[in-house]
C-alpha positions as CSV (number, residue, x, y, z in Angstrom):
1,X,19.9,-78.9,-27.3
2,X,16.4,-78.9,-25.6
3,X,13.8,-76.3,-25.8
4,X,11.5,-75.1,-22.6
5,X,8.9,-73.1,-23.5
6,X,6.6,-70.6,-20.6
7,X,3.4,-71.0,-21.9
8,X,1.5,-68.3,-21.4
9,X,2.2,-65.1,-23.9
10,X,4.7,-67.1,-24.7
11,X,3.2,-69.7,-26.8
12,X,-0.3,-68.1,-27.1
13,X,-2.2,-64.8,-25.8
14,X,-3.3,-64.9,-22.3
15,X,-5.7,-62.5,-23.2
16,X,-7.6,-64.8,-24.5
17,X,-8.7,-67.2,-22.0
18,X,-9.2,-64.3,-19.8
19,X,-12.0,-63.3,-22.5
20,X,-13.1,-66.7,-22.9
21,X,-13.3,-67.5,-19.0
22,X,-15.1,-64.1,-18.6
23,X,-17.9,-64.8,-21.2
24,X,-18.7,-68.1,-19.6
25,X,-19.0,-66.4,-16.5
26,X,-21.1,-64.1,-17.8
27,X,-23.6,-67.0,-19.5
28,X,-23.6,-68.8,-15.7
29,X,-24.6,-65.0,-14.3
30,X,-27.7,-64.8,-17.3
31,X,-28.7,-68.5,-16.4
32,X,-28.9,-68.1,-13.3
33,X,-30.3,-64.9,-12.3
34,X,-31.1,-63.2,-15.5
35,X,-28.3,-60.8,-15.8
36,X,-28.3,-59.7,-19.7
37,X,-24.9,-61.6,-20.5
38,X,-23.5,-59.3,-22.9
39,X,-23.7,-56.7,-20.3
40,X,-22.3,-58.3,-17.8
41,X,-19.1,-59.5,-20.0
42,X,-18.6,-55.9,-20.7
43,X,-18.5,-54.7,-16.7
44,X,-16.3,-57.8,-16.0
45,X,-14.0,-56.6,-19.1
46,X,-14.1,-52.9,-18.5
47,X,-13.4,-54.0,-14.4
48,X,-10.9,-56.2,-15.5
49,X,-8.9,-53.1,-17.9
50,X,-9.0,-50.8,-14.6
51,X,-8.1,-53.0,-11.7
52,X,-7.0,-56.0,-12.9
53,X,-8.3,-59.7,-12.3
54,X,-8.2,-59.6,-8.2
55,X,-11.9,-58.4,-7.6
56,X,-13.7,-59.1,-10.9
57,X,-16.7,-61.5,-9.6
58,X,-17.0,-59.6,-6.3
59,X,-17.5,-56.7,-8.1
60,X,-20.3,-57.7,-10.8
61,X,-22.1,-59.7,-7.6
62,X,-22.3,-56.6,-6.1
63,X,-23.2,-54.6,-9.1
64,X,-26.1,-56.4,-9.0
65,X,-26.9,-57.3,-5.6
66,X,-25.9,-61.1,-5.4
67,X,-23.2,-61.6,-3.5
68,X,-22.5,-64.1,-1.2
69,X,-19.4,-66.6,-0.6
70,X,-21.5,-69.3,-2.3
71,X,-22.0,-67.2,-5.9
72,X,-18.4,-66.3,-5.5
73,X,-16.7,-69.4,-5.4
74,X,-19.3,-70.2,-8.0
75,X,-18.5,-67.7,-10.6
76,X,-14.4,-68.8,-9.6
77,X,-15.2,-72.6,-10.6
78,X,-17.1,-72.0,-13.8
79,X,-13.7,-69.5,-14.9
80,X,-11.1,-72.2,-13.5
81,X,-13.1,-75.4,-14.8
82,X,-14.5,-73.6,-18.6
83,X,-13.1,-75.2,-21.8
84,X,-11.3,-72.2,-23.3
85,X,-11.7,-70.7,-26.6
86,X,-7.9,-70.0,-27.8
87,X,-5.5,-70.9,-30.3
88,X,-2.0,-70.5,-30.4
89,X,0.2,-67.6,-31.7
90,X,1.0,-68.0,-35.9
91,X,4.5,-67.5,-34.7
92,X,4.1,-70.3,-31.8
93,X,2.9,-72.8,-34.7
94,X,5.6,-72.1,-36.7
95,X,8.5,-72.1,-34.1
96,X,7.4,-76.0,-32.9
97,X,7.0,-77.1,-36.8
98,X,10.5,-75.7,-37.5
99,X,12.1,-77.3,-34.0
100,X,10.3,-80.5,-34.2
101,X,13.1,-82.8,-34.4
102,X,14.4,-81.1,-31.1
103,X,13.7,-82.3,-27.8
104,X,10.8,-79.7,-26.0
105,X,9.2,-79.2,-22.8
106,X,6.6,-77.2,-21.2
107,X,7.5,-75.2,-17.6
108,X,3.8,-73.0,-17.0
109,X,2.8,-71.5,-13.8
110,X,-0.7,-71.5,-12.4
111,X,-4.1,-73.4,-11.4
112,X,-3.4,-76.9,-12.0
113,X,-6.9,-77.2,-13.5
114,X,-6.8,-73.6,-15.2
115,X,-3.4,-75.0,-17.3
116,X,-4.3,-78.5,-18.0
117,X,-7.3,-77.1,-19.6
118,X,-5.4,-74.8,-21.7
119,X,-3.2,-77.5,-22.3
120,X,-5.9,-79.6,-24.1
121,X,-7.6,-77.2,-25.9
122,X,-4.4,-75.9,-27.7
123,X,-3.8,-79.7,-28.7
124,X,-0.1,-79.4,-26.8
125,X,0.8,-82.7,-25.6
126,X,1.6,-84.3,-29.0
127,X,4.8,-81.6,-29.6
128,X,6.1,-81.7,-25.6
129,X,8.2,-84.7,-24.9
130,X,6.2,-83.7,-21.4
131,X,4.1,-80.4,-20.2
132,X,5.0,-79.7,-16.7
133,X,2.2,-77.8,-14.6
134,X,4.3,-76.2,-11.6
135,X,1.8,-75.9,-9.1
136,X,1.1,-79.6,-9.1
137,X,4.1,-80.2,-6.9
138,X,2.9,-76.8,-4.6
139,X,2.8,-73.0,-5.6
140,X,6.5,-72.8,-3.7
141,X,7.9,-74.8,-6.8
142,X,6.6,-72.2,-9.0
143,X,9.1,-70.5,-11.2
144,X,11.6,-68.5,-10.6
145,X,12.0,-72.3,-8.2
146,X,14.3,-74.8,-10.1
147,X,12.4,-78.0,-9.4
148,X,10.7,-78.5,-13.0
149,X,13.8,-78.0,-14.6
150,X,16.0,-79.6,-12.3
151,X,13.7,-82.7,-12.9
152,X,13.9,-81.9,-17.2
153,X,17.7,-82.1,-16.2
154,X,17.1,-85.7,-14.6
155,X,15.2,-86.8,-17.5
156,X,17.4,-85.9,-20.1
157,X,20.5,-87.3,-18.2
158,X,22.2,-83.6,-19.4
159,X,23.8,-80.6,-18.7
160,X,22.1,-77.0,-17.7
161,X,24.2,-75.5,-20.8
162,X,22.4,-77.8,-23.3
163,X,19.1,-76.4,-22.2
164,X,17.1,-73.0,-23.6
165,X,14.1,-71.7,-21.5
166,X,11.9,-69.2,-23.5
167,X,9.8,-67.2,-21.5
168,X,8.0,-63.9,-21.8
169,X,8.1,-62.4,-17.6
170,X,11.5,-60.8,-16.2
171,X,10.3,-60.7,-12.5
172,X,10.9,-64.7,-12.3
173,X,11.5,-66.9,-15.4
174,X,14.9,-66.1,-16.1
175,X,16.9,-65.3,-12.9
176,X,17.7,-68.8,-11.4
177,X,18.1,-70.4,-14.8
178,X,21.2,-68.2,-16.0
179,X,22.6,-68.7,-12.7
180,X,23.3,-72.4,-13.2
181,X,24.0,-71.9,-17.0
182,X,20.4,-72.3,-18.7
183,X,20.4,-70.1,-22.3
184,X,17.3,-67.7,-22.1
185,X,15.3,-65.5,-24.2
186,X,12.8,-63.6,-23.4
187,X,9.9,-63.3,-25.9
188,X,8.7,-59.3,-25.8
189,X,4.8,-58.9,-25.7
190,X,2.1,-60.3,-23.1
191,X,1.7,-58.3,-19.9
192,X,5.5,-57.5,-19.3
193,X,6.3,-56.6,-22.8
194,X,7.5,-52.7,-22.0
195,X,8.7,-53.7,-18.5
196,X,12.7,-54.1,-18.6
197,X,14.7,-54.8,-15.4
198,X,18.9,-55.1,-14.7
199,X,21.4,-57.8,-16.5
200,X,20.5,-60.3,-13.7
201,X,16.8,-60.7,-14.1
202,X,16.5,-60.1,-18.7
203,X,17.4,-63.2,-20.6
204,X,20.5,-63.5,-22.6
205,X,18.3,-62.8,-25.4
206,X,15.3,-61.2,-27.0
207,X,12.6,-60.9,-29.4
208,X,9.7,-59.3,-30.3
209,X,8.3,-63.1,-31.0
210,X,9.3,-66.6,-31.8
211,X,10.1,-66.1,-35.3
212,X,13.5,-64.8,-34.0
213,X,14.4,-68.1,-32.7
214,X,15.8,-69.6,-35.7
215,X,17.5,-72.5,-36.5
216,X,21.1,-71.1,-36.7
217,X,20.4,-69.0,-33.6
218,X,19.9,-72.3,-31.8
219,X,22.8,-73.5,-33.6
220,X,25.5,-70.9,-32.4
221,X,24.4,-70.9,-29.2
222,X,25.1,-74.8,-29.3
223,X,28.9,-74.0,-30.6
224,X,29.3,-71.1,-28.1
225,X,28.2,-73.0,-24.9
C-alpha cells in the first residue's frame, strides 16, 4: 500500500509560514524605509484575518505611502524566496515514524519556490520515496488534475486501489482520485476544517488528525480493496 500525503495542513500548519513570510516582510519594510517592523507585521496580520492574503503588500505600501510595482513585487519575492520558520504537526511526526516501512509520497500545490522551501526546512525529503511540487509541470496539473499521481502510478508499476491520498481541502484533493479507485481521507483542520461538501467531493474517510490513521486502519482497507 502507498501513502500520498497534501502537505499543507495536512502535514504541518500553513499558518505558519504565512506568519513567518509576513515577519520577514515586515524586517525588509523596517530596513528599507524605516517602518517600525513590529507594527507593520501586525497591519499585515490584522489585513491578512479580514481579507485574506490577495492584497496584503498593496495594502501596507499604501498605508504608508510607498507603493509602486517595484516595492510590490519586492515585498512578493522576499515572502516567496524567505526560509520559513515551521515545524511539523506532533501528529505528522508520529504518523511517518509509525508508516516508515511503507512506501510515501508527497502531492503539494503551489509556488514552486514557495514549497521547495517548505520542503527543506521541514527536513522532508529523507521520509518521501519522492516530493512532487505540482506546479512544476504548470498550475493546470495542479490537483484536483491526475498527472502527479498518474506518474506515482508509473513509478510504482501499481494499481490506483493500492494507493491512499491524505489530504485536508474538499473543493479539489479528493474528487478525481475516488473516481479511479484511490482510498482517501481527509484530515479535519487547516482552512477547510468546518467546510463539508456532498459524497462526491469528502474522502472515504476522516479525522480530526493523523493519529487516526493507524496501522490496522491501513490494514483493512488493504483486505477490503
Amino acid at each position: 500500500m502507498i501513502l500520498i500525503f497534501d502537505l499543507d495542513d495536512t502535514l504541518y500548519p500553513e499558518i505558519t509560514y504565512v506568519k513567518s513570510g509576513l515577519k520577514e516582510v515586515s524586517l525588509f519594510l523596517y530596513n528599507n524605509f524605516d517602518i517600525d517592523k513590529e507594527l507593520a507585521y501586525l497591519e499585515m496580520y490584522q489585513f491578512l484575518r479580514i481579507h485574506g492574503r490577495g492584497k496584503i503588500f498593496d495594502n501596507i505600501l499604501i498605508t504608508h505611502d510607498i507603493f509602486t510595482k517595484k516595492n510590490l513585487n519586492k515585498c512578493i519575492s522576499v515572502y516567496r524566496k524567505h526560509k520559513p520558520k515551521i515545524e511539523l504537526y506532533k501528529d505528522a511526526k508520529e504518523c511517518i515514524r509509525r508508516f516508515k516501512n511503507f512506501k510515501k509520497y508527497i502531492v503539494t500545490d503551489g509556488n514552486i519556490i514557495v514549497q521547495r522551501n517548505k520542503i527543506k526546512s521541514l527536513d522532508l525529503n529523507s521520509s518521501f520515496e519522492k516530493i512532487i511540487p505540482t506546479y512544476q509541470y504548470g498550475i493546470s496539473f495542479s490537483k484536483p488534475s491526475l498527472n502527479c499521481f498518474n506518474m506515482i502510478l508509473s513509478y510504482e508499476n501499481t494499481k490506483p486501489e493500492n494507493m491512499i491520498y491524505i489530504g485536508d481541502n474538499p473543493y479539489k484533493d479528493f474528487i478525481n482520485l475516488k473516481k479511479i479507485g484511490v482510498k482517501t481521507i481527509r484530515i479535519l483542520r487547516g482552512a477547510f476544517k468546518d467546510i463539508f461538501l456532498d459524497d462526491e467531493h469528502e474522502a472515504d474517510y476522516s479525522f480530526k488528525n493523523l493519529n487516526g490513521i493507524t496501522l490496522k486502519m491501513i490494514g483493512d482497507i488493504y483486505e477490503d480493496r
